[in-house]
KOLFI-399221 format. One record per residue (C-alpha): residue in three letters; x, y, z; residue number from 0. Coordinates in steps of 0.1 Angstrom, whole numbers. Example, Ala and Ser with C-alpha at 12.3 -4.5 7.8 and 13.67 -1.06 7.14 Angstrom:
// residues 2
@code ALA&xx 123&yy -45&zz 78&pos 0
@code SER&xx 137&yy -11&zz 71&pos 1
// end
This chain:
// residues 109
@code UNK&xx -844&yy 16&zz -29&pos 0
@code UNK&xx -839&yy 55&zz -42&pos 1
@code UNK&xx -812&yy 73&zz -20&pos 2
@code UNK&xx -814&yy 107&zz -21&pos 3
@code UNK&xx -780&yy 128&zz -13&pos 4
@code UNK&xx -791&yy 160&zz 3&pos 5
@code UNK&xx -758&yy 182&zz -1&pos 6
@code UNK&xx -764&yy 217&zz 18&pos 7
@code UNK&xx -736&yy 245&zz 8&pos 8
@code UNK&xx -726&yy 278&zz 12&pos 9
@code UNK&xx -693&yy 278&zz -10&pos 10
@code UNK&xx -682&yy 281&zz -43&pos 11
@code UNK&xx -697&yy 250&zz -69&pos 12
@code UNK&xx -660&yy 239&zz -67&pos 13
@code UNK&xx -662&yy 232&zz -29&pos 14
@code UNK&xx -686&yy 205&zz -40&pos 15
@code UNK&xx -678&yy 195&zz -70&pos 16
@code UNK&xx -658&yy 165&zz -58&pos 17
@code UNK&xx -685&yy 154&zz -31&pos 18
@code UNK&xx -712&yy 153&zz -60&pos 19
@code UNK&xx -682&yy 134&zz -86&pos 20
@code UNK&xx -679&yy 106&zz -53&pos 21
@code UNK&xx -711&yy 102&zz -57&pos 22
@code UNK&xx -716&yy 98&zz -95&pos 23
@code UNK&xx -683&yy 71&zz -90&pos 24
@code UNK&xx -701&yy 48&zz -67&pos 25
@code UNK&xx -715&yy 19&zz -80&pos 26
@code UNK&xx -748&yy 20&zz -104&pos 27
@code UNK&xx -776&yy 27&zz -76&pos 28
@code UNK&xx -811&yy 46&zz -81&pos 29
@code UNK&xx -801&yy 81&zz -65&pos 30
@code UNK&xx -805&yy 116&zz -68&pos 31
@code UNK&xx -787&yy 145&zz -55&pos 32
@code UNK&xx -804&yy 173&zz -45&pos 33
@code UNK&xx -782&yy 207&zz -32&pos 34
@code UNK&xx -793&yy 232&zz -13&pos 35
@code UNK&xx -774&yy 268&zz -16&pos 36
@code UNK&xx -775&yy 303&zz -21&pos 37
@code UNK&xx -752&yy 297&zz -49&pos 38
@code UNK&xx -770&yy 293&zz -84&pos 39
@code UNK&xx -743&yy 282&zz -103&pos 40
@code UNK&xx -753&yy 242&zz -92&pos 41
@code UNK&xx -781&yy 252&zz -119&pos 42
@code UNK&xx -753&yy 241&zz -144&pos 43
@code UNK&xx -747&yy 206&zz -130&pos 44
@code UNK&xx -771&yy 184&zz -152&pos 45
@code UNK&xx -774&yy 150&zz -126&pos 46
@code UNK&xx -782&yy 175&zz -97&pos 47
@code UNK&xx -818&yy 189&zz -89&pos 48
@code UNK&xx -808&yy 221&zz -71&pos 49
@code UNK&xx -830&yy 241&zz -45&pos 50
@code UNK&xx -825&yy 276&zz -39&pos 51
@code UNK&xx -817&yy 286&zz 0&pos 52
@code UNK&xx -837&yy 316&zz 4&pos 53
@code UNK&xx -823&yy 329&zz 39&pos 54
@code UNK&xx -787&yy 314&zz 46&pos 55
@code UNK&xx -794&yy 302&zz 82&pos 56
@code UNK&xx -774&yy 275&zz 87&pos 57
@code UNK&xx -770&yy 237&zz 72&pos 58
@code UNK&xx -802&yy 225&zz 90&pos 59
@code UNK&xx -825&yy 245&zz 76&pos 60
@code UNK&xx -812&yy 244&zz 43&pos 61
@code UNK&xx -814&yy 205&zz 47&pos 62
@code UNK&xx -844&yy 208&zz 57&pos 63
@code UNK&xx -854&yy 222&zz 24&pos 64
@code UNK&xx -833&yy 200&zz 2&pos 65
@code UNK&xx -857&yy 174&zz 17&pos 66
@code UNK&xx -888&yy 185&zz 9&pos 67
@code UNK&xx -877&yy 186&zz -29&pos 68
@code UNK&xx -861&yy 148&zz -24&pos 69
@code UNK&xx -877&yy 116&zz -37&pos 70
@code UNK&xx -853&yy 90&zz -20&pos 71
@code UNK&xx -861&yy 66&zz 8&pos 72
@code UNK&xx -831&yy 65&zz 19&pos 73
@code UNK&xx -819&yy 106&zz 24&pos 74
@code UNK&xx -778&yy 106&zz 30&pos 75
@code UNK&xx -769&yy 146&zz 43&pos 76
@code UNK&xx -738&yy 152&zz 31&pos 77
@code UNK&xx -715&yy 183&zz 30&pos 78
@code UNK&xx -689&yy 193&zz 8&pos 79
@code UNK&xx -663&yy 190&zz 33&pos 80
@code UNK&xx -662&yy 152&zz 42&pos 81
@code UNK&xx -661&yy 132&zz 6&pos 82
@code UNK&xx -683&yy 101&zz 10&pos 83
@code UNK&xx -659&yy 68&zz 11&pos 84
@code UNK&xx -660&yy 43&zz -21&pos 85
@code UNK&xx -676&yy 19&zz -1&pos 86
@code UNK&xx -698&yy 38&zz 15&pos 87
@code UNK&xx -726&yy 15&zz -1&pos 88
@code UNK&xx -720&yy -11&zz 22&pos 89
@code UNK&xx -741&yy 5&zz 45&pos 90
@code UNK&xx -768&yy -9&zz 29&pos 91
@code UNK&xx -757&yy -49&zz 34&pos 92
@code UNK&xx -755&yy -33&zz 73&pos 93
@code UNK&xx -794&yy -16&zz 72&pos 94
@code UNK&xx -809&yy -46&zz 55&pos 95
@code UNK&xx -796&yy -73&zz 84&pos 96
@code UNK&xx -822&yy -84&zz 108&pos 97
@code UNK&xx -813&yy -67&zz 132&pos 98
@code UNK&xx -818&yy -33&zz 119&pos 99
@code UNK&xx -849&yy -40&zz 101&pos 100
@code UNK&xx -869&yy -45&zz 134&pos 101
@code UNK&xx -858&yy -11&zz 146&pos 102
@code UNK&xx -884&yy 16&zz 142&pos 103
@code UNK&xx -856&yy 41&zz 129&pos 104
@code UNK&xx -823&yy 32&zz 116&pos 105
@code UNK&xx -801&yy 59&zz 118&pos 106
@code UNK&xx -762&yy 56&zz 101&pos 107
@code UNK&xx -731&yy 79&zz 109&pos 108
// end
């Protein structure tokens, strides 16, 4: 299953730079990372697809368009304020039990 990391910022690269190097450190998993800013600069990072944010307007709109230029199945909003925890793959163990599976939407926090 793809995940896509939709990372929405209106900082300097550096801000994020260590959310999108958690994310390269976790395990081998099929992912992408798609950031949504203002900010061109992300152009430069060569394992993130990066999305211009024509009008800053807040992170919901520009997560929003970071999703329409994702691929995943799976789509993780992240900031670059709150790193991602090493194990934060375990979710997956917790979205593929029975339980979850027979829900129509499975929503994580």
């Amino acid at each position: 299953m793809k995940v896509s990391y939709l990372l929405a910022t209106s900082k300097p690269t550096q801000c994020a730079e260590a959310q999108i190097n958690r994310i390269l450190s976790l395990e081998p998993h099929d992912f992408e990372i798609v950031v949504c800013s203002k900010n061109e600069d992300f152009k430069r990072f060569k394992n993130v697809k990066f999305v211009l944010e024509e009008t800053v307007m807040g992170a919901g709109p520009a997560f929003n368009t970071a999703y329409k230029h994702s691929s995943g199945e799976l789509i993780v909003l992240t900031t670059d304020d709150h790193i991602l925890p090493l194990n934060f793959l375990d979710i997956f163990k917790e979205l593929n039990s029975f339980d979850v599976k027979k829900q129509k939407c499975r929503l994580g926090h």
